[in-house]
C-alpha positions as CSV (number, residue, x, y, z in Angstrom):
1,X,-148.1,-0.2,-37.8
2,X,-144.7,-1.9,-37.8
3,X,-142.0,0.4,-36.4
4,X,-139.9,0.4,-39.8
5,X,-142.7,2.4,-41.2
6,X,-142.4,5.0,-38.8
7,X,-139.2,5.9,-40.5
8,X,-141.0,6.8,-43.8
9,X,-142.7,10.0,-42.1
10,X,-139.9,12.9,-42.4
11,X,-140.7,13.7,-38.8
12,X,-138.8,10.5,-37.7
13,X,-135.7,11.8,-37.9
14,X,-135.6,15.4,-36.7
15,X,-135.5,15.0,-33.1
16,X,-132.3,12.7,-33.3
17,X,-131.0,15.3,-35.8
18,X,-131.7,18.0,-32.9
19,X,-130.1,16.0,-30.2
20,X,-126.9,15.7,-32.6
21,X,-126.4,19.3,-33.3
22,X,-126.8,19.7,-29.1
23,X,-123.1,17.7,-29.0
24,X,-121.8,19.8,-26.2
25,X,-118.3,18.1,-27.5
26,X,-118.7,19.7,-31.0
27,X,-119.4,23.3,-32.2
28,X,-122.0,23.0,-34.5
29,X,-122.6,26.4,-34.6
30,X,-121.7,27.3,-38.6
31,X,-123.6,24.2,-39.7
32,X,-126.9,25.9,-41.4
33,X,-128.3,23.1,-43.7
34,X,-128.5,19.6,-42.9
35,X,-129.5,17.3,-46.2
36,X,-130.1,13.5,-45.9
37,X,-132.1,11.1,-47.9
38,X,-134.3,8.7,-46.2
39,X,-138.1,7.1,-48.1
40,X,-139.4,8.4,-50.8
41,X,-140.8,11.1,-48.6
42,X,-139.4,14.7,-48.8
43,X,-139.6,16.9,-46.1
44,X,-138.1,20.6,-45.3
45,X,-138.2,21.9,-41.7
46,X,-136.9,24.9,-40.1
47,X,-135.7,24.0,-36.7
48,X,-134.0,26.0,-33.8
49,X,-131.1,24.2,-32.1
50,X,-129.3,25.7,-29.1
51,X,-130.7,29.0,-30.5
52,X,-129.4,28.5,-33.8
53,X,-131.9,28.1,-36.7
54,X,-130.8,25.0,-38.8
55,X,-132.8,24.3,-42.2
56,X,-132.9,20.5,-42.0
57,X,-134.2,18.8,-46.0
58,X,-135.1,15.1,-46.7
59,X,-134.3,15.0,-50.8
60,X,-136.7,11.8,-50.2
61,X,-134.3,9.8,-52.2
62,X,-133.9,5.9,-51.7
63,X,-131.4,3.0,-52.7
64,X,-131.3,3.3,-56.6
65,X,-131.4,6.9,-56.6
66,X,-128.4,8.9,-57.0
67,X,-129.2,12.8,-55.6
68,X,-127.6,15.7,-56.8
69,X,-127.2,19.3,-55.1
70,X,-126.0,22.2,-56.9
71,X,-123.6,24.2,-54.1
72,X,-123.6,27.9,-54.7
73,X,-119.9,29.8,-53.8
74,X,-118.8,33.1,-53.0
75,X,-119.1,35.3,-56.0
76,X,-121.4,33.1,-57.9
77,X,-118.8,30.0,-58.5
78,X,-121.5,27.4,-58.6
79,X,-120.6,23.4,-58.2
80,X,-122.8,20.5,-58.9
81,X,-122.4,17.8,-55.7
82,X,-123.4,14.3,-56.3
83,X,-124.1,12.1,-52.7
């Protein structure tokens, strides 16, 4: 297998996304939710980072693909994101 089709399995990306969130430089401690977009493969994984638990989501969406996230506020404001 050619290594550019490792990065189609969703598990590619989560240790790199683990050694980011270990930054001793940053405080990542109020990030909860980390959403990216990488193959057409989706993916959601629980992961615990510096005893944190981080919820880490690959929408699976690709070059001609425009996501959208619907962000939910304090006291049910609601807003739709586009990435």
């Amino acid at each position: 297998m050619m290594k550019w089709h490792h990065t189609r399995e969703y598990e590619y990306f989560i240790k790199d996304l683990k050694d980011f969130l270990k930054d001793d430089n940053y405080d990542f401690q109020k990030i909860t939710h980390i959403i990216y977009s990488h193959s057409h493969i989706k993916g959601i994984s629980k992961e615990t980072v510096n005893d944190h638990l981080v919820s880490i989501k690959n929408s699976g969406a690709w070059q001609h693909t425009n996501p959208s996230y619907v962000e939910i506020l304090h006291k049910g404001g609601i807003n739709l994101m586009d990435i």
